[in-house]
N, C-alpha and C positions, 0 to 999 in steps of 0.2 A: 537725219533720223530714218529717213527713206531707204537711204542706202542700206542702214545700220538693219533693218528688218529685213530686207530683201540676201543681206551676206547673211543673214540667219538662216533665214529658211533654207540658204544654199547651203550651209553647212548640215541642216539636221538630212538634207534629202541625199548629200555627203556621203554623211553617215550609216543611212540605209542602204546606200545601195554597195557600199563599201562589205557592211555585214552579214549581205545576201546569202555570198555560201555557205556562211554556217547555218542558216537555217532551214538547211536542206536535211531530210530524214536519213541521208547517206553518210558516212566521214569522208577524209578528202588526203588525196595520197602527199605525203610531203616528205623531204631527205628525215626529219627526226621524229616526224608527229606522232609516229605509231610508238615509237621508245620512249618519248616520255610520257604520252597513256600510258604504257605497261609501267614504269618509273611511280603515277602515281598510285595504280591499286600497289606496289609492291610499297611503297608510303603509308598506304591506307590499313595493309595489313602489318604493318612492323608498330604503326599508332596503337592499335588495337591491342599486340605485346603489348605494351606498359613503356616503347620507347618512345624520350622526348629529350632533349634533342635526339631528331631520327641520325644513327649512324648504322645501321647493318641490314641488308637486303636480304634475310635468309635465304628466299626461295630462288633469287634469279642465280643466273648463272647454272642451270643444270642443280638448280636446288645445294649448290657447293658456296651459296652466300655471294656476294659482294659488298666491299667497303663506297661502292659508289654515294651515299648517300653523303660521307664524307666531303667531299670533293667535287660533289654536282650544287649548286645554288638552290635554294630548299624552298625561297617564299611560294615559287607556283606549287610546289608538292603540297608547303602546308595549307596553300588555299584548296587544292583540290581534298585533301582531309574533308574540310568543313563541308565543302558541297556535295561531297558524298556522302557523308554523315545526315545533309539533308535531303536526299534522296537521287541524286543527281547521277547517270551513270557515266563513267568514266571518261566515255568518248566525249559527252555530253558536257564534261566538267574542262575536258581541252578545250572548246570549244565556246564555251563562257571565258574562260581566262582568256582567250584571244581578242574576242570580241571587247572585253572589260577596258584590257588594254587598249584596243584600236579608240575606244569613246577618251578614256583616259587623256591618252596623246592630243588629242584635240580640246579639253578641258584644260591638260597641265601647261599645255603651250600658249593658252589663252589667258591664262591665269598671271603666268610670266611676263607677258607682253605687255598687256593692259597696264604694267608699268611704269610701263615707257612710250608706247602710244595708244591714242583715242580706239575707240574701243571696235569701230568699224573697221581699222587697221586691224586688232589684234584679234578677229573673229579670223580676216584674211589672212593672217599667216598661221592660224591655228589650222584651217583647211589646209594650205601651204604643207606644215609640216607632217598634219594625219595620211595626209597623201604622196608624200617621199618614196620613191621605188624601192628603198633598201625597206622600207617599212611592210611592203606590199609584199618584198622581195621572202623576209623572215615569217612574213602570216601565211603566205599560199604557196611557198613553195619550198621554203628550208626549214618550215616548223619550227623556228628556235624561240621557244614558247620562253625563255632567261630573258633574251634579249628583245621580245617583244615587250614586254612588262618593263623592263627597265629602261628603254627609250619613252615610254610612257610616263614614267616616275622622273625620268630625268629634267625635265622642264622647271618641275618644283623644287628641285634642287637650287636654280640658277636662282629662283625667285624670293626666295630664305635667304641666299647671299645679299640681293640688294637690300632687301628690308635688314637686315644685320647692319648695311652702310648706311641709311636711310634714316631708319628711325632707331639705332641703339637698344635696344630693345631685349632682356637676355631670353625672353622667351623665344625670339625669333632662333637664337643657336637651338634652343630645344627643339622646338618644332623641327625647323632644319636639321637638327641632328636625326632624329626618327625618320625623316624623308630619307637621309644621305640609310641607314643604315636600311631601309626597304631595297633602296640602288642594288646594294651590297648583295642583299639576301638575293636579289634577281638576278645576277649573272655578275661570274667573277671579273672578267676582262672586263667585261665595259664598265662595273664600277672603278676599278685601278686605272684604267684610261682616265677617266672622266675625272677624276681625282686632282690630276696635275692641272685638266681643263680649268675644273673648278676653281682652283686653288689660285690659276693665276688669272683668272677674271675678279676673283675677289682683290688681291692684292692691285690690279690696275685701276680699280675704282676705289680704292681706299682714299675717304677725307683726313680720318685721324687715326691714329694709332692703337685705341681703342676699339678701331673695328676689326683689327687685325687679329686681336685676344678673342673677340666675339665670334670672329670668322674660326679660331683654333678652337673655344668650346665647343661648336657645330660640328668637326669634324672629328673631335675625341670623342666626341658623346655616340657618334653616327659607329666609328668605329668597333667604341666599347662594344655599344649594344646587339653589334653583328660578328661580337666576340667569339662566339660559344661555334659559328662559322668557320669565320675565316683562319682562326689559331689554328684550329688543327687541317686544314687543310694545307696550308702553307708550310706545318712542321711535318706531317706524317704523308707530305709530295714523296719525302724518299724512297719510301717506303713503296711506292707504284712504280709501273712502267712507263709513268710520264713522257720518258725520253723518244718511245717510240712514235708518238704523237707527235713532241715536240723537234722532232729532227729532221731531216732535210723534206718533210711533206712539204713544206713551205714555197720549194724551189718551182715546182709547177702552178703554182695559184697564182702566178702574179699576172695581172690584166693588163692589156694595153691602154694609153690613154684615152684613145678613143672608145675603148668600151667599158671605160668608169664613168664617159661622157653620155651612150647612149649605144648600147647593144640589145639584140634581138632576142625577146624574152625569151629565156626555155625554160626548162625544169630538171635537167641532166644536175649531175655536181661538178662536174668540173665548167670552170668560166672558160677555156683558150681550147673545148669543144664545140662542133656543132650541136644546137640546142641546148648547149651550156645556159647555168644559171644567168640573170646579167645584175651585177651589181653596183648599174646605174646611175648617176645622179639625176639625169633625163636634161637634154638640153633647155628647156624652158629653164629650169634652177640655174644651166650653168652660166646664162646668158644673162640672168638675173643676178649672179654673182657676181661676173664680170662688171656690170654696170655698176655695183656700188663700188668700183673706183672712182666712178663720175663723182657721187657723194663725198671724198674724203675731200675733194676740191670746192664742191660745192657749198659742204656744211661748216659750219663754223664748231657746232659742238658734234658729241658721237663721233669725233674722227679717228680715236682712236680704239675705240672697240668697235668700227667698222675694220679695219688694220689688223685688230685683234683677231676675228670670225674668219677676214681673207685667209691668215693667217693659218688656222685653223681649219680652212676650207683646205687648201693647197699643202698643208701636211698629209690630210689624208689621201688625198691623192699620188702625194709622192709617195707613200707612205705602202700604197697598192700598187704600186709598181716596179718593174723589175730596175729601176735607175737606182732603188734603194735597196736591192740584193744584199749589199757591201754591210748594211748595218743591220741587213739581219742577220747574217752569216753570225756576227758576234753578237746579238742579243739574245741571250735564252729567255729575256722579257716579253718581246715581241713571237719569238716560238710560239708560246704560250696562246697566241690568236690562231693558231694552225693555220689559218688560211690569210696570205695581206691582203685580200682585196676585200676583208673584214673592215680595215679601216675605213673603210669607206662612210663606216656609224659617225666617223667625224664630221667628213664632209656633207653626207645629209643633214645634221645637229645644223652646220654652219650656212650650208645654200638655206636652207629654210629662213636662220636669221636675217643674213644677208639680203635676201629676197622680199623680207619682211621692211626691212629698212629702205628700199627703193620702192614698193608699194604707197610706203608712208610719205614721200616726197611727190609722187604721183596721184596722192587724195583730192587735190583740186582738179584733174582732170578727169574725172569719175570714167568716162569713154575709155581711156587706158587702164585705168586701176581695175575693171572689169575686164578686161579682152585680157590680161595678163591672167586673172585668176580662171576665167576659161580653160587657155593656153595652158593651166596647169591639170585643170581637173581632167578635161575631157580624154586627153592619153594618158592620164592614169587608170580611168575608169577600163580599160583596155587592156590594164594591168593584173585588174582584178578578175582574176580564174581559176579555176583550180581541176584537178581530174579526180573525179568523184570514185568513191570502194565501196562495196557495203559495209554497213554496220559490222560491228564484232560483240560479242555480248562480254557483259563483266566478266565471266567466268574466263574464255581467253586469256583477260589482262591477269586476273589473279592466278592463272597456270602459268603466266611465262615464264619460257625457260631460257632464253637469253641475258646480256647483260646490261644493256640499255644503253650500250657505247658500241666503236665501232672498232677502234687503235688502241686498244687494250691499256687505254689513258688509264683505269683504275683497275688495274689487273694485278695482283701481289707479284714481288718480284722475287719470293722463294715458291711461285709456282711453276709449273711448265709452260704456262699458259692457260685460259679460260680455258672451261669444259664445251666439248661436243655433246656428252652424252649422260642419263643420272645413273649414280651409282648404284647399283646393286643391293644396296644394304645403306641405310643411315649409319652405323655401327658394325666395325668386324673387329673381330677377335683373333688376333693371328696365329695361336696355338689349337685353335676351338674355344669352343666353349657355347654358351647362350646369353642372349642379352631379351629384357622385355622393354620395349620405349614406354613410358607413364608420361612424359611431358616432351612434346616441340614443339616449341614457336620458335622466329626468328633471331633472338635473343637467350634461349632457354633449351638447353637439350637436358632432360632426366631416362636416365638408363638403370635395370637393374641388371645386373652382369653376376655370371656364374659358371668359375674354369677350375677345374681338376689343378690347375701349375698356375704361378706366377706368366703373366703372359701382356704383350703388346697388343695396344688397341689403338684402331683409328676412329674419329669422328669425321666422319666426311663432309668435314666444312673445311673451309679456306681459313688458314688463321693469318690472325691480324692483331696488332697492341689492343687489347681492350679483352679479350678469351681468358677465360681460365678455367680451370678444372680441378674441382674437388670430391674424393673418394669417401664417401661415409664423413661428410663435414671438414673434411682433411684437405686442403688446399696441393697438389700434386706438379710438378714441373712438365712445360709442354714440350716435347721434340717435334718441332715443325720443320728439320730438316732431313726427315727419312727419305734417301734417296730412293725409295721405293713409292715415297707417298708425298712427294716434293709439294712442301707448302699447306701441305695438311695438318689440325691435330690430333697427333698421333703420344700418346702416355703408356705406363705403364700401370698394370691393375693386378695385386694378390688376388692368390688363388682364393677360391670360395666365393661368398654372395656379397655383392658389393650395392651403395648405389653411388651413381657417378652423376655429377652435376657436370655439366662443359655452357657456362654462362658468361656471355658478353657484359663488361661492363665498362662505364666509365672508365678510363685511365685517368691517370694526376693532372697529366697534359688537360684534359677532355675536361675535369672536375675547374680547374684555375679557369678556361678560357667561360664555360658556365658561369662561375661565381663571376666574373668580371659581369657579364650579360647581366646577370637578374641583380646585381648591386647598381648597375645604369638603370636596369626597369623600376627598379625601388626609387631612385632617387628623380627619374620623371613621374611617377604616381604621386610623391611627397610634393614634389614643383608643382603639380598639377591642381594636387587638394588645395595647396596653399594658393595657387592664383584663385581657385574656387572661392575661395575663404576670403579673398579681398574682394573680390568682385561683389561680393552678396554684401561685403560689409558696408562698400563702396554706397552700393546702393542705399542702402538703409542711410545714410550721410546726408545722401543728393536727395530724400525722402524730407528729411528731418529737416532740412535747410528750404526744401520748395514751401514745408508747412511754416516756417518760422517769418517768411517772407509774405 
């Protein structure tokens, strides 16, 4: 019980001093942190449109729009909504979701474990895993605000699987399903990674066959309900310049193994520079991985989801290194990470397990099971730093005029490329003429237009499936391949006064993958009343029967 207090308060003071730079009156420089602030006011103000699901960025991009919203993972956006909404400002709102997650990660891992060992165990590898250098690595230095959240979230995924094997349960696929579909909404890779993780830690601990169904509810329901996401993401890829991203960047990122084991922290992006990022596992994990080999001999049960994690530990690894060129060269699965020494989100997931599980063989010698958790915290605490900027005020975020990526991953592929610079005009009229704007938001352009001739007009947005444009209620064909105005749309407008609507909306595609979403939200609200509705009934039973006795 001693112990069990004392790993307490080591985790809560953990925690604080892990959360230190954010609550500094300064923000703090990181490879993405200032894009996806600007990502969220430009969220903030497409909400405020009338759009939900958010799919169109009017203003970035030199105010010529972006489909980014499609194809970037939305839960941080949509969180930051709300907390803007309650007064929170922007920088302010990265800043909590970071933090949110960092507490998360040590709650959801804690949560998970306590399954499987005593509870002084599962405080210590919940420390273990809030403090993993790739963890440290994404908060202070690569801002990848998707994948901090979703390493966060990921714990209670694994946790929904056992209790699905455990106790049969169909609410556990529910719950688990809404968990799995949060993963989703938090970054695309590492839920599709973690997917196959999942899938085949459930099957290796299946008792009966039954669990197997339970385990396939969890991931339909998770799926469905991160519908309205991932469909069109996946189907309207072709549609961008993916390929630029996804194509030979890959070839410089690979690490040696020595510096997935333990490299010299920096904050540069590239890893195979001086003061390159390091996407470390930190020797203390790896030494601690190593030794649950001793385990597989030692233990009688747990052998082989020790095997499993090794497993899993030592893919990722291969996995960031250049011996596995060969298979990426052919996977445009793996592209899709841009960088391999990304995998390494494996092998932290796994040394944290793995580490967990030799702690817990090491409970009776309390003198080691201590000096190990030392051993981890105190260089990581070393880890935790950052190089502070001033503030930026909201207005900033809600002017950017960039596109909140960097490899023109969501860049239309009947443009020239993103813009430099804003255009001239919202509206021009290529014969002459005059136009008056009466409405723009990011979703909404209304124009009144008035030309002597028949005459071509452009809207200087980026068009994309979802645009259209109607002349005095008249629905009009878009030419978005004027080689003058490449990827723009561009119509044509009768002479005289016109007004023109050029309004984003839902596509077919967009409307199915929705209905899919809010028919899974329906049917866990209805699961939900109805578990309500026995419980209360339940109760009044276990009432009736105490009085009758």
């Amino acid at each position: 019980m001693k112990l069990q207090k004392l790993l307490f308060i080591v985790l809560i003071l953990v925690v604080l001093i892990g959360l230190v730079p954010l609550f500094s009156s300064s923000f703090y420089l990181s490879h993405d942190g200032q894009a996806h602030v600007a990502r969220f006011a430009a969220y903030y103000k497409s909400f405020l449109d009338g759009q939900f699901p958010l799919r169109w960025a009017g203003d970035l991009n030199y105010r010529y729009g972006s489909p980014v919203f499609i194809f970037f993972y939305p839960l941080p956006g949509i969180i930051a909504i709300f907390l803007h909404l309650l007064g929170a400002s922007f920088e302010n709102t990265y800043k909590f979701i970071v933090g949110f997650s960092f507490i998360l990660s040590f709650i959801s891992f804690y949560i998970w474990t306590k399954e499987h060992f005593r509870k002084e165990v599962a405080i210590a590898g919940s420390i273990i895993y809030g403090l993993v250098p790739y963890h440290i690595l994404n908060m202070y230095v690569r801002g990848g605000i998707g994948e901090i959240l979703a390493v966060a979230i990921l714990p209670l995924c694994f946790y929904f699987i056992d209790k699905i094997i455990k106790e049969k349960a169909f609410k556990h696929s529910v719950f688990g399903g809404i968990v799995f579909a949060f993963l989703i909404l938090s970054h695309n890779s590492v839920s599709f990674l973690f997917a196959f993780i999942l899938l085949a830690y459930g099957i290796l601990n299946l008792k009966e066959k039954k669990d197997l169904l339970n385990i396939f509810y969890f991931f339909t329901l998770g799926i469905s309900l991160a519908a309205f996401f991932w469909i069109p993401a996946l189907l309207y890829g072709k549609y961008i310049n993916a390929s630029l991203l996804t194509g030979d960047i890959y070839k410089i990122h690979f690490a040696s193994i020595w510096k997935l084991i333990y490299s010299p922290w920096g904050f540069g992006p590239n890893v195979n520079e001086q003061g390159g990022l390091s996407p470390q596992v930190s020797i203390p994990l790896f030494v601690l991985s190593l030794a649950s080999f001793f385990l597989i001999i030692k233990l009688s049960y747990n052998r082989k989801n020790i095997i499993f994690w090794l497993f899993v530990f030592a893919l990722g690894i291969f996995l960031s290194n250049s011996i596995s060129s060969f298979i990426w060269q052919k996977s445009s699965f793996l592209k899709l990470f841009q960088f391999p020494w990304r995998m390494m989100v494996l092998s932290s997931f796994a040394s944290s397990v793995l580490a967990t599980y030799v702690i817990n063989s090491l409970l009776k010698k309390k003198i080691f099971f201590l000096l190990i958790i030392v051993f981890i915290i105190v260089p990581s605490f070393f880890l935790i730093q950052t190089r502070q900027i001033p503030q930026k005020s909201d207005s900033f975020y809600l002017n950017y005029r960039y596109t909140t990526y960097y490899f023109g991953e969501a860049t239309s592929i009947w443009t020239a490329g993103d813009f430099g610079e804003f255009p001239k005009a919202p509206l021009e009229i290529f014969s002459g003429g005059k136009f008056k704007q009466i409405t723009r938001k990011s979703n909404l352009h209304i124009f009144e237009t008035k030309t002597k001739k028949d005459s071509g007009v452009v809207d200087n947005t980026v068009y994309f499936p979802g645009w259209h444009v109607k002349i005095d209620g008249k629905e009009v064909p878009i030419q978005f391949q004027d080689p003058n105005y490449r990827g723009l749309i561009t119509f044509n407008v009768p002479k005289g006064n016109h007004i023109v609507e050029v309004k984003f909306r839902e596509t077919k595609l967009n409307l199915v993958s929705d209905f899919i979403s809010l028919g899974s939200l329906i049917f866990v609200i209805i699961y939900l009343l109805f578990m309500k509705k026995n419980s209360v009934n339940n109760r009044k039973i276990h009432k009736k029967q105490k009085k009758v006795n």
